[in-house]
C-alpha positions in Angstrom: 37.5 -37.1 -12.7 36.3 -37.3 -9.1 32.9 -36.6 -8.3 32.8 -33.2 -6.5 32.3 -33.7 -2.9 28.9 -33.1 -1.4 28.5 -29.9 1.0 27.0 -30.4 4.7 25.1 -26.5 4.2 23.5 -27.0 8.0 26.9 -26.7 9.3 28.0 -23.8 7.8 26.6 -20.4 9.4 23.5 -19.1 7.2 24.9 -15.6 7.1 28.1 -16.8 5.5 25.7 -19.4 3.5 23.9 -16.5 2.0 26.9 -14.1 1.0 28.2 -17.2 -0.9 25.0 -17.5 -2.4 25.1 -13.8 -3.8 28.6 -14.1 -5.0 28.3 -18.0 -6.4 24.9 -18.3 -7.5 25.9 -21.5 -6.7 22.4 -23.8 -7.7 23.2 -26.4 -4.5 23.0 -23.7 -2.0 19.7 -22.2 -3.8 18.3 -25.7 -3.7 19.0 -25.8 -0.1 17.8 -22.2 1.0 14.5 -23.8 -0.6 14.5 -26.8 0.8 14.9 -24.8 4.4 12.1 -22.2 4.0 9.7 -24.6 1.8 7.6 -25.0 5.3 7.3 -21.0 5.2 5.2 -21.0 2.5 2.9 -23.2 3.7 2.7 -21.2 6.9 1.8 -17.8 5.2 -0.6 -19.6 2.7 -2.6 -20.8 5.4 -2.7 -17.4 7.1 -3.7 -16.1 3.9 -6.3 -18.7 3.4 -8.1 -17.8 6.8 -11.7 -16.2 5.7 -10.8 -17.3 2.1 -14.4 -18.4 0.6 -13.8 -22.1 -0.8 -13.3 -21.3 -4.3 -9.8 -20.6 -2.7 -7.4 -23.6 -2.6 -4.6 -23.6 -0.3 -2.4 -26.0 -2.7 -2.9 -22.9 -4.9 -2.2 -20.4 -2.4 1.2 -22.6 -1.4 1.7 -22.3 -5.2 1.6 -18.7 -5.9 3.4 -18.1 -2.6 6.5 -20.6 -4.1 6.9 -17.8 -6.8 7.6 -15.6 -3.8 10.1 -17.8 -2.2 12.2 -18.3 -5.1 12.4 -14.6 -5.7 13.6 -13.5 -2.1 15.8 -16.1 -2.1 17.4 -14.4 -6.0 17.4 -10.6 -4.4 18.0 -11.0 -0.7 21.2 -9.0 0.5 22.3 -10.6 3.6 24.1 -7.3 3.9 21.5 -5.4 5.3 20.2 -5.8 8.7 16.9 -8.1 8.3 16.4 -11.3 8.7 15.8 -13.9 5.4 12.7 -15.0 7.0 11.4 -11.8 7.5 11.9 -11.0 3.9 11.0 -14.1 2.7 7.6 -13.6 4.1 6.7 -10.2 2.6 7.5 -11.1 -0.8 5.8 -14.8 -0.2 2.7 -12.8 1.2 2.9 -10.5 -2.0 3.4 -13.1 -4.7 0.3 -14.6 -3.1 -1.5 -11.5 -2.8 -0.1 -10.6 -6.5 -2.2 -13.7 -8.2 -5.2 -13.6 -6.7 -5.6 -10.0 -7.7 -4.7 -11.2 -11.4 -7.4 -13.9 -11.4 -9.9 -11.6 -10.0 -11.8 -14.0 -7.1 -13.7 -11.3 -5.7 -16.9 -11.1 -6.5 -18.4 -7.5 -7.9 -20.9 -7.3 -5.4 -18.9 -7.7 -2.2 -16.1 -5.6 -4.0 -18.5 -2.7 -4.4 -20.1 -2.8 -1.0 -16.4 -3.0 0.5 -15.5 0.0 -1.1 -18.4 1.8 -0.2 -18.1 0.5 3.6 -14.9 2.3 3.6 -15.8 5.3 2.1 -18.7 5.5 4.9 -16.2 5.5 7.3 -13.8 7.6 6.0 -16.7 10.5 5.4 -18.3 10.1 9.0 -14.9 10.0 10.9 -13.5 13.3 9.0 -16.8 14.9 10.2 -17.0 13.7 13.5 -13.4 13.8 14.1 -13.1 10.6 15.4 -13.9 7.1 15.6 -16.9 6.2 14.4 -18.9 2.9 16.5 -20.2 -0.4 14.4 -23.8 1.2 15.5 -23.1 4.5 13.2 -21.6 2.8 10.6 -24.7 0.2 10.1 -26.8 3.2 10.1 -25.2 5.2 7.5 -25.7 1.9 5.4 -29.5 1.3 6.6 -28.4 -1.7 8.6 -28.9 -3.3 11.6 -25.9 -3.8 13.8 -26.3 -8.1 13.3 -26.7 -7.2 9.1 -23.5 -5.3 9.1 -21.6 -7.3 11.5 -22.8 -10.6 8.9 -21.6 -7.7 5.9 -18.2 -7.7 7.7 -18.1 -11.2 7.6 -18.2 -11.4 3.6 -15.7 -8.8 3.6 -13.3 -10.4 5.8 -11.7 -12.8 2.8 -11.3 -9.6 0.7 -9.9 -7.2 3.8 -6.3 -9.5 3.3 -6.1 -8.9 -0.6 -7.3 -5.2 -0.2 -4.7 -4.6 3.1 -1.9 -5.7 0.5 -2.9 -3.7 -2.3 -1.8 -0.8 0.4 0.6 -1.6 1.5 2.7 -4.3 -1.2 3.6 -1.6 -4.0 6.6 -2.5 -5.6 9.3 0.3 -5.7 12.7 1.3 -6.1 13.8 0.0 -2.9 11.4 -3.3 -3.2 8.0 -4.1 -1.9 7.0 -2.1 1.3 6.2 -4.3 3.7 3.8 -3.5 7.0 6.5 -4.0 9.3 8.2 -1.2 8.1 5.2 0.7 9.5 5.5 -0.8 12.8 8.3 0.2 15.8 7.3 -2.0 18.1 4.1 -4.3 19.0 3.9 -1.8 22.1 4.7 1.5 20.8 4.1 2.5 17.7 5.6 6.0 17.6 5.2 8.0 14.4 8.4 10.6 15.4 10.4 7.4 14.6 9.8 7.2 11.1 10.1 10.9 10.4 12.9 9.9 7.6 10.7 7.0 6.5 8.4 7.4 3.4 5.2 9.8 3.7 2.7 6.9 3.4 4.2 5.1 6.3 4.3 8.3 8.2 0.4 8.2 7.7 -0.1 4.6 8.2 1.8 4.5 11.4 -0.4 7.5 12.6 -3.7 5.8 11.1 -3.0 2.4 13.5 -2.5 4.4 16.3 -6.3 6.2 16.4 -8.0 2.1 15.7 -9.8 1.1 18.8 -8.0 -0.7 20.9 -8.8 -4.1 20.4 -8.5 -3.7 16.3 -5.0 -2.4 16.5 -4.0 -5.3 18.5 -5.1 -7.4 16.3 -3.3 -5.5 13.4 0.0 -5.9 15.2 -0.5 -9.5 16.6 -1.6 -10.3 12.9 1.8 -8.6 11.1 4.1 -7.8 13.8 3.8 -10.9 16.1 2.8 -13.0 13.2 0.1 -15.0 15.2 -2.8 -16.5 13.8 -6.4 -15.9 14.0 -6.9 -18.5 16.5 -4.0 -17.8 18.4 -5.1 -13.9 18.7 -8.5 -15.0 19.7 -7.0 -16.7 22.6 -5.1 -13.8 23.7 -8.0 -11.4 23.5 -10.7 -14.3 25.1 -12.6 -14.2 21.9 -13.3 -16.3 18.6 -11.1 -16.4 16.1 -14.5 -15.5 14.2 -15.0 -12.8 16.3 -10.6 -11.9 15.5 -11.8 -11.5 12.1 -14.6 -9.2 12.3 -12.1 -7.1 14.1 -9.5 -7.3 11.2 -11.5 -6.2 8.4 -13.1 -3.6 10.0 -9.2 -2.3 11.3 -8.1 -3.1 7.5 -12.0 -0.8 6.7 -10.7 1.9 8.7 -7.4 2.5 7.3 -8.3 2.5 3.9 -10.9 4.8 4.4 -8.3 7.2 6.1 -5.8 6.5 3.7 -8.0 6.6 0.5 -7.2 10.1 -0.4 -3.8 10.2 0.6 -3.2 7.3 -1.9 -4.8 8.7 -4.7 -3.1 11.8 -4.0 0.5 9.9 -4.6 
């Protein structure tokens, strides 16, 4: 019996590729779809591992994120209007997220003084009825602005996992990713996603009252998919300085959204 020919995939348009995939299940195109987007998981598991502490691994993180690869590639329906690589990323950024939460690397202390930075904020901008500066914040905590800008610092690692637990709940239609939140790195309209889920209606409208300079890092960060570095570069600042400016964005919206989250 002759030895079935060998398939050239990278001539064969991906779109057709993947509704052969879905029909087939055939293992040599799987194989290949893996082969293609292994380098994606390396790329969001070093995002991820940005303000990590070192008990971290990135082989570990590329690990966890390979779980997440293999299961967009099993439930991906090339039928609907998103790109693989798009999808690809949330549920690699979710597997990731998924395990560190299992194995716990947080520790209790900075866990605690995470929640109850966001709770601060939450509070004093309900009552002020706005947004409340880093000089209030630190106050509220009986800090000094250099003590609670250090404090953000610890927090940062944490701000990725806790941004996740948001906003990566699995449900009926799969995991909800941030860009469904998002219209456009420019305009981010909340009147747009009136048909959308009530939690996105919020988070949309939540991103829109950060300062300035912390919701473009948000959308840089998810939307644009640039790095740290590459956002300090675009804002003139260091990429130290980008992530002081994350987790205090990532701060904010869980504070707002606290209640409404409970509430669902």
């Amino acid at each position: 019996m002759a030895a079935k020919e060998k398939r050239n995939f990278d001539e064969i348009d991906e779109t057709e590729l993947w509704k052969e995939y879905v029909k087939t299940k055939d293992t040599a195109i799987r194989d290949y779809f893996i082969h293609k987007y292994a380098p994606l998981v390396k790329y969001v598991a070093g995002k991820v591992a940005v303000g990590m502490p070192h008990n971290v691994e990135f082989d570990d993180l590329v690990s966890y994120g390979t779980f997440g690869l293999l299961d967009a590639i099993e439930k991906f329906d090339p039928d609907k209007e998103v790109k693989f690589k798009t999808y690809a990323m949330t549920r690699i950024r979710g597997s990731i997220f998924d395990e560190l939460r299992t194995i716990d690397w947080i520790p209790r202390s900075i866990r605690q003084k995470a929640k109850e930075v966001e709770k601060i904020i939450g509070e004093l901008e309900n009552k002020l009825g706005r947004t409340v500066e880093d000089e209030e914040i630190a106050a509220e905590l009986d800090l000094s602005l250099p003590e609670f800008h250090e404090l953000v610092s610890k927090i940062s690692g944490m701000s990725m996992v806790s941004l996740n637990d948001l906003w990566y709940g699995n449900d009926e239609e799969g995991d909800i990713s941030f860009m469904d939140t998002i219209e456009s790195p420019a305009n981010l309209n909340p009147d747009v996603m009136v048909e959308r889920e009530e939690i996105k209606n919020q988070i949309v409208e939540a991103i829109q009252k950060l300062p300035d300079r912390e919701k473009k890092v948000i959308v840089l960060y998810y939307y644009e998919d640039l790095t740290l570095k590459e956002i300090g570069e675009v804002l003139e600042v260091t990429e130290s300085r980008v992530s002081q400016l994350h987790t205090k964005a990532i701060m904010r919206l869980r504070g707002r959204l606290s209640k409404l989250k409970h509430s669902l």
